[in-house]
C-alpha positions as CSV (number, residue, x, y, z in Angstrom):
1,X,75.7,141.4,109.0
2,X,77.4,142.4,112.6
3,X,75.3,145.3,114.7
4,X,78.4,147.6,114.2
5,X,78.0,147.1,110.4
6,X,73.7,147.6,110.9
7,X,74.2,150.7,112.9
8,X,76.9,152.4,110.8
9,X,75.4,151.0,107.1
10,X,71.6,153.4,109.3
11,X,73.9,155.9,109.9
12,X,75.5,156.2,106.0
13,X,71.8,156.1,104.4
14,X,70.2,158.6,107.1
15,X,69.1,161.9,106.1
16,X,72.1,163.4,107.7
17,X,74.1,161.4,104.8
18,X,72.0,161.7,101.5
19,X,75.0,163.1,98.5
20,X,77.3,160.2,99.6
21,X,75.2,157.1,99.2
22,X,76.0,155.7,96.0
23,X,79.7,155.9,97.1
24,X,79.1,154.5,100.6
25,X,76.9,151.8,98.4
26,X,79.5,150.6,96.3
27,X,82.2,150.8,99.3
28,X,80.1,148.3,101.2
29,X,79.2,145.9,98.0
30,X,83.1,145.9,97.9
31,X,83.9,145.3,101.6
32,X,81.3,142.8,102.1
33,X,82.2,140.7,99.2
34,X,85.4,140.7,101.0
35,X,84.6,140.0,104.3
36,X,82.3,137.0,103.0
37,X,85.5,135.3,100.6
38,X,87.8,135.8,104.1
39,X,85.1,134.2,105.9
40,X,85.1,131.4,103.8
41,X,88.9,130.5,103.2
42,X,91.8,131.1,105.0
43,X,94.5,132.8,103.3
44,X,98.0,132.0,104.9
45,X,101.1,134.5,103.2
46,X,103.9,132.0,103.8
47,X,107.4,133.6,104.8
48,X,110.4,130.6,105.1
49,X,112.4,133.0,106.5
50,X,110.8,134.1,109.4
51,X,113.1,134.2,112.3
52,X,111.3,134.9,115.8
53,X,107.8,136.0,114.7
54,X,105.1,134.3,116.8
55,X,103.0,131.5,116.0
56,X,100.2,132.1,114.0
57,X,96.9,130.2,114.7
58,X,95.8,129.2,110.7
59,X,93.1,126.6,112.2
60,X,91.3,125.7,115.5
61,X,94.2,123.2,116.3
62,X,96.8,124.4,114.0
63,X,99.5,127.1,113.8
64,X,102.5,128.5,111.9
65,X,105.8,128.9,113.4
66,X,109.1,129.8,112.4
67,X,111.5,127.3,110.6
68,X,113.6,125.6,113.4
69,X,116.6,127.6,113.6
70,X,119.3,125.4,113.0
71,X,117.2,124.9,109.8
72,X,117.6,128.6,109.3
73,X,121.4,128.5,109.9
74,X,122.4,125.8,107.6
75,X,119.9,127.1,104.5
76,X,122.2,129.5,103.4
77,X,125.0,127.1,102.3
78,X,122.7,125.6,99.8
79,X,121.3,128.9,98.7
80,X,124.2,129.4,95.7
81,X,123.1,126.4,94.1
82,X,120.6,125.9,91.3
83,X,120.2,122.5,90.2
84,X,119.3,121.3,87.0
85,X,117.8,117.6,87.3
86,X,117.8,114.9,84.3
87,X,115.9,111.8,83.6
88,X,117.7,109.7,81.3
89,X,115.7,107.0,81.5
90,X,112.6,105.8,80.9
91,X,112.5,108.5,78.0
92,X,109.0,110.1,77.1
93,X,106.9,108.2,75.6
94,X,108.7,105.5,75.5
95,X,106.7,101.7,75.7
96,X,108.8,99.3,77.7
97,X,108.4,95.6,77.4
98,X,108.7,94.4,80.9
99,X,107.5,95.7,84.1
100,X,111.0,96.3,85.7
101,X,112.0,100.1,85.2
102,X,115.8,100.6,85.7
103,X,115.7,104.2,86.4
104,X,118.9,106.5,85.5
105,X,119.1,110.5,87.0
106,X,121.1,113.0,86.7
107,X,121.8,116.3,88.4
108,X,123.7,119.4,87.6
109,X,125.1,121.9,90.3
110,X,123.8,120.2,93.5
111,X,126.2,117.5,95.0
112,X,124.2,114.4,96.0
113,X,124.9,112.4,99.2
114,X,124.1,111.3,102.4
115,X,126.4,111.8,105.5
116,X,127.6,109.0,107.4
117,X,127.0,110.1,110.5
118,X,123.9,112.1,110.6
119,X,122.7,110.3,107.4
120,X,121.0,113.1,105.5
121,X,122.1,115.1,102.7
122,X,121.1,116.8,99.3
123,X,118.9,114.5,97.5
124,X,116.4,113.4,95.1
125,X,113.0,113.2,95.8
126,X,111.5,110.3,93.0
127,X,107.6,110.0,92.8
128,X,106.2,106.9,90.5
129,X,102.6,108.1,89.6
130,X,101.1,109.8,92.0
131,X,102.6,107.2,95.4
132,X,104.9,108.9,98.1
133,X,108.1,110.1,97.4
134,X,111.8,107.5,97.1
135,X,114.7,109.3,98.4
136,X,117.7,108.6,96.4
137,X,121.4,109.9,97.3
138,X,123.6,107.9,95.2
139,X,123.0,108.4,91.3
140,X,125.6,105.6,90.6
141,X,123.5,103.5,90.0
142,X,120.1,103.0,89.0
143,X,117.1,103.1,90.8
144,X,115.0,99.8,90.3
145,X,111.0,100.0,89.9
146,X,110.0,96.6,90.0
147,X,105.9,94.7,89.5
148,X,104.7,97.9,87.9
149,X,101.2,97.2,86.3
150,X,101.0,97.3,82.4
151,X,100.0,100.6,81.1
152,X,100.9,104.4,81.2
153,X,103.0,105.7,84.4
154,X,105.0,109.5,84.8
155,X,107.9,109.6,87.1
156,X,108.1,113.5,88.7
157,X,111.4,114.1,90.2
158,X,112.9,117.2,92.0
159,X,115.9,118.4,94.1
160,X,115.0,118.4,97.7
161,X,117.4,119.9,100.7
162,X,118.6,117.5,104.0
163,X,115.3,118.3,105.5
164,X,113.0,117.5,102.5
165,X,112.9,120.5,101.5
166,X,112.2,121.1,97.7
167,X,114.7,123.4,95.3
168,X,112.1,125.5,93.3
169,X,114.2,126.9,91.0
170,X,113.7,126.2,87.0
171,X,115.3,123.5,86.6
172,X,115.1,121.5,89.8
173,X,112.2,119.3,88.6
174,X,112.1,116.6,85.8
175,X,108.8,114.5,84.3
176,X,108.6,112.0,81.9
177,X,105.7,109.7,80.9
178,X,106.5,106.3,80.1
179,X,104.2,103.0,79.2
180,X,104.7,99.4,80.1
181,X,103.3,97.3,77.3
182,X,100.3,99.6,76.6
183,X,99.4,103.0,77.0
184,X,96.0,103.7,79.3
185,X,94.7,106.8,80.4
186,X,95.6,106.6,83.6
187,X,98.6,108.4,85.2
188,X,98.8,110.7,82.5
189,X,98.8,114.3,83.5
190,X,98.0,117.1,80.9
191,X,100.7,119.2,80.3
192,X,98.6,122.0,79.6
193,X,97.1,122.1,83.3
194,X,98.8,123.4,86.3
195,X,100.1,120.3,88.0
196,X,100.6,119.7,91.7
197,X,103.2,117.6,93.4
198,X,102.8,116.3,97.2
199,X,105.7,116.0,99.2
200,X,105.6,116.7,102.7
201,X,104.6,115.8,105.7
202,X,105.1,112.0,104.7
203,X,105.5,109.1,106.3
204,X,106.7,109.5,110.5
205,X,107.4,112.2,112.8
206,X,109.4,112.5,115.9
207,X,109.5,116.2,116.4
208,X,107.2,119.5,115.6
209,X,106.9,121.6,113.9
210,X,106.1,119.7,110.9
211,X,107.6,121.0,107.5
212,X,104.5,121.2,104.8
213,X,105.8,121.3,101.1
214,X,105.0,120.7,97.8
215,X,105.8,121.3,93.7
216,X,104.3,123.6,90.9
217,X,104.4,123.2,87.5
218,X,102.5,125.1,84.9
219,X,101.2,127.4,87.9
220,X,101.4,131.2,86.6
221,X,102.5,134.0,88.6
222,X,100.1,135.8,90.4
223,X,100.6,139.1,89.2
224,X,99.2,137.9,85.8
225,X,95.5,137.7,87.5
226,X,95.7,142.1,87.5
227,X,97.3,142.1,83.5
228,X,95.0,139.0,82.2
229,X,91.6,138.8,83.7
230,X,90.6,136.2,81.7
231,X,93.5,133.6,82.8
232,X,91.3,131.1,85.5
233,X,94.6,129.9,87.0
234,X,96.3,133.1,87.8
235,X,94.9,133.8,91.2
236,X,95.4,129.8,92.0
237,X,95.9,128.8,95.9
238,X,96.2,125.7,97.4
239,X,93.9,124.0,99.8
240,X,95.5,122.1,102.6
241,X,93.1,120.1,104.9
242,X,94.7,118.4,108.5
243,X,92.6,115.9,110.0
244,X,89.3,118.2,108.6
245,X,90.6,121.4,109.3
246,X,91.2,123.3,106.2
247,X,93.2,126.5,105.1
248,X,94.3,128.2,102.4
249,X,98.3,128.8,101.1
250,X,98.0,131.4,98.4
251,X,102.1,131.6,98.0
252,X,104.6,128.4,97.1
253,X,106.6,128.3,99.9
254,X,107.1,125.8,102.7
255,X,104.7,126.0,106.3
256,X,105.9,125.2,109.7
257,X,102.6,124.0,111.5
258,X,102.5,122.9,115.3
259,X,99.4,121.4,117.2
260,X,99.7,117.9,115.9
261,X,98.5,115.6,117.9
262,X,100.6,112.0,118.6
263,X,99.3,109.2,116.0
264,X,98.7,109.3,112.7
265,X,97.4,112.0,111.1
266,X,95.7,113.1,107.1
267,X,96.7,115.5,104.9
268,X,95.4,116.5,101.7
269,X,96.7,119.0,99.5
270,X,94.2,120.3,96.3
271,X,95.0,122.9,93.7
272,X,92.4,125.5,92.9
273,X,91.4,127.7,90.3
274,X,90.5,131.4,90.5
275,X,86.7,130.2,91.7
276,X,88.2,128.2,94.4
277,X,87.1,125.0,92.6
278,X,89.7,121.5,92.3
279,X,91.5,121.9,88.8
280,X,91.1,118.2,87.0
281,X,94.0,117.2,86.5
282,X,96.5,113.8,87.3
283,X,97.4,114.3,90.9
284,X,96.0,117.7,91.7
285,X,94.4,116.2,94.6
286,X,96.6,113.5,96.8
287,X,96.1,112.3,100.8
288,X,98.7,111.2,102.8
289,X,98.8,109.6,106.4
290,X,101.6,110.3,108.7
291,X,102.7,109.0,112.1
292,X,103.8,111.3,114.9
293,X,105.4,110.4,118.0
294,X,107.5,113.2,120.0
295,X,110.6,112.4,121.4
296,X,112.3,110.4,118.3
297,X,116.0,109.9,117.8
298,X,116.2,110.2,114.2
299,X,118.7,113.6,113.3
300,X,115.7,115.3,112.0
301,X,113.9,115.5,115.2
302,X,116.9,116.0,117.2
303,X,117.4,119.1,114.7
304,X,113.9,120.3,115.1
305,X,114.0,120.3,118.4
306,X,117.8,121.8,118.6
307,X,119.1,119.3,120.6
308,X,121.7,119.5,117.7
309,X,123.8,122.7,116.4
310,X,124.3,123.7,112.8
311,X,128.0,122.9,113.4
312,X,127.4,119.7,114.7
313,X,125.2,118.7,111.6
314,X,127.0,121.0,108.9
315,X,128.4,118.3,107.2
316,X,124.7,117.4,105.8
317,X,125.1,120.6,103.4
318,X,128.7,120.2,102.7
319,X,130.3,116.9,102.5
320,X,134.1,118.6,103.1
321,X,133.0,119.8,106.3
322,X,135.0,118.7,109.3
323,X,133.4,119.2,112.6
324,X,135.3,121.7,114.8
325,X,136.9,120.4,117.7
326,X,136.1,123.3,120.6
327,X,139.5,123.9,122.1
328,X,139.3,124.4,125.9
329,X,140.8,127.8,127.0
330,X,143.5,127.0,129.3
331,X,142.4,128.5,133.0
332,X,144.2,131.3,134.0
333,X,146.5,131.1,136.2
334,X,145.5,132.1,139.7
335,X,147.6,134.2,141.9
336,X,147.3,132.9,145.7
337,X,148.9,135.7,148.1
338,X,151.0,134.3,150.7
339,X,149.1,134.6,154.2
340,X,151.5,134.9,156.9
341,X,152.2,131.7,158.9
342,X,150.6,133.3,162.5
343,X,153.2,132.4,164.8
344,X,152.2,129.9,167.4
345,X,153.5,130.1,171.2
346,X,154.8,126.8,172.3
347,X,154.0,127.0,176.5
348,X,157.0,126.6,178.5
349,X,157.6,122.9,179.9
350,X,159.1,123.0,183.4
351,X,162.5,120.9,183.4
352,X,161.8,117.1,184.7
353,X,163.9,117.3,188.4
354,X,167.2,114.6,187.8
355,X,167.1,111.6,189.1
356,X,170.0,111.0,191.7
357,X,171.2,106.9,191.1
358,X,173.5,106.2,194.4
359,X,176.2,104.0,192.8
360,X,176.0,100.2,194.4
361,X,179.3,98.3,195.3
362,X,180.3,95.6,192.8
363,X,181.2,92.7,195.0
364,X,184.4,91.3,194.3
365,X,184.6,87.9,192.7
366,X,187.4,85.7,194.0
367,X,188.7,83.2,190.9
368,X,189.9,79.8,193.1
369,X,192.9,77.9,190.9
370,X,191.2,74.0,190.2
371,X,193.9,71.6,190.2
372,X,192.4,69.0,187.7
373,X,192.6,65.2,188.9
374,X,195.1,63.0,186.8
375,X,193.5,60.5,184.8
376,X,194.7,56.5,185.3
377,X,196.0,56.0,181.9
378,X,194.4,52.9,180.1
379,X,195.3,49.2,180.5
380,X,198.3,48.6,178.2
381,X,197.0,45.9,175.7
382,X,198.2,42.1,176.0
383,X,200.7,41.3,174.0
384,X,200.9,38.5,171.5
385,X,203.2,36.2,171.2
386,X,204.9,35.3,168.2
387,X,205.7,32.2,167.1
388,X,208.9,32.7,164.5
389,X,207.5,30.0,161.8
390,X,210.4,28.3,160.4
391,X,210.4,29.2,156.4
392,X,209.0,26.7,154.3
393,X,210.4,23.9,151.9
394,X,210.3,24.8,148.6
395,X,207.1,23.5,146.4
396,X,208.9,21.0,145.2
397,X,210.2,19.3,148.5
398,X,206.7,19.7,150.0
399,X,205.3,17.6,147.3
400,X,207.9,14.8,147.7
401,X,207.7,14.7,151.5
402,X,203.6,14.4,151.2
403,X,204.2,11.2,148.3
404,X,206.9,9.5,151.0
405,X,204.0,9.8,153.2
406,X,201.5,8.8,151.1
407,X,203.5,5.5,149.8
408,X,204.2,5.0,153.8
């Protein structure tokens, strides 16, 4: 006990205060026992829809913010649904005789998909036993568990938002308990016992705040604890313990914790009973190890970080959604007043004296006649003389004269 409490608790039992001590008694029984059960746990009231409230320090390293706020803007488009989730198969109960598990889902009022561009959407979050979390966004076709060990397994299943977040309506979450070859003991929850489901933070970061989350089943309301006093779950909470540093959530709603440090990181998540004691029961108690390293590219971080707007990324909650196309204003048009043209004085050149040319004489040019020298005309050629050749004999005559000759 404080010095304040010592000197005031003097004060109530002094003879100045003797007809009120048995009230101021059990006032102080009252306000100690609740001062001590503060002391020892930290009791966080979780409110998603915080919008600029400041952080609040939950742990020496550790404290809740508000939900990023493009988060906030694009909740409400998912807001109207309430889906209702199916497993078709494995059934319950049922003893399969190989160790491949073709899983089939179905899902009611909650369109499932993943965006092309920002690749997140509306989705399924698919836990085998108690292992982390398989998204799914196309229930086309099956999902394919494959090497499973023989013996009893239970498949959990839930709705979860773009940004892992987990649909907690009735409805959203599906279980079934299935056997490969043989039923065992293990993986087998009891469907009498409140049963808690891990989701977030899992596997790596790029951005904080970090998005803590999880699933109820069989957890009662907490306004039963003040009507049923003998109920051990009512007044339930859940234990959440970063890297040693515990705290208490005593309402099942999502946390938005910053001060994590780059690297990996633990969490543990445990479900407690009235008495603040672990409830046995299959996966009540689960550890995960995540990575963080700020500045990553993925859409998430870019969203946490709002690097991205909720019109940007709107088609991750509604796969019509066309991204608006900002049409530039055209500038209006700017009315320039005509500035008179100053006038500018040209100084006076003085007129260049003429020139006086005095006009020279031609001489005149005399043209003498040239009388051109006759030219001796060319030898006249010799003549040749020609010999009048007497006309032949005939053929015949010639031939006769050259015989004569011949004979001769």
């Amino acid at each position: 006990m404080n010095t304040g409490c010592r000197k005031f608790f003097d004060q109530l039992f002094s003879k100045r205060f003797p007809i009120i001590k048995w009230v101021v008694t059990l006032v102080l029984v009252v306000n100690l026992s609740s001062c001590v059960e503060a002391a020892n746990s930290q009791e966080v009231s979780i409110n998603p829809f915080m919008k600029a409230a400041p952080a609040s320090e939950i742990s020496g390293t550790f404290s809740e913010v508000a939900p990023p706020d493009v988060i906030q803007a694009l909740r409400p488009s998912l807001d109207a649904y309430q889906p209702q989730v199916s497993i078709l198969s494995p059934q319950v109960d049922e003893i399969l005789q190989d160790n491949t598990v073709k899983v089939r889902l179905r899902v009611k009022d909650l369109p499932i998909f993943k965006d092309p561009q920002w690749q997140l959407g509306p989705h399924l979050h698919v836990i085998l036993d108690n292992q982390p979390y398989i998204a799914v966004y196309d229930l086309t076709q099956p999902l394919v568990l494959s090497d499973l060990s023989p013996g009893t397994h239970t498949l959990r299943v839930f709705a979860s938002r773009p940004w892992h977040e987990s649909f907690k309506n009735e409805g959203a979450y599906a279980q079934t308990t299935f056997h490969v070859l043989t039923k065992t003991e293990e993986n087998n929850p009891n469907s009498k016992l409140p049963l808690l489901t891990y989701s977030r933070p899992n596997g790596s970061y790029g951005a904080e705040p970090i998005m803590l989350d999880f699933y109820l089943t069989n957890a009662p309301l907490h306004s039963i604890a003040e009507t049923n006093p003998d109920d051990t779950m009512s007044n339930w909470r859940i234990r959440s313990t970063v890297n040693g540093e515990s705290f208490i959530l005593d309402r099942w709603q999502p946390i938005y914790l910053k001060g994590f440090k780059p690297g990996k990181t633990w969490v543990k998540l445990e479900f407690l009973d009235n008495e603040g004691q672990p409830v046995k029961n299959a996966f009540n108690t689960t550890i995960r190890l995540i990575n963080y390293q700020p500045n990553g590219q993925d859409t998430l971080s870019k969203i946490v970080r709002g690097e991205l707007t909720a019109d940007e990324v709107r088609g991750i909650v509604d796969p019509s959604y066309t991204t608006k196309i900002p049409v530039t204003k055209p500038t209006p048009e700017t009315k320039v007043e005509k500035q008179p043209i100053p006038e500018v004085k040209v100084p006076e050149v003085a007129p260049i004296p003429e020139t006086k040319v005095e006009k020279q004489a031609i001489p005149e040019v005399k043209f003498t006649q040239v009388i051109p020298t006759p030219v001796a005309s060319p030898p006249a050629a010799p003549q040749l003389e020609v010999t009048k050749v007497e006309e032949l004999n005939s053929p015949t005559e010639t031939i006769e004269n050259s015989k004569s000759q011949f004979q001769e």
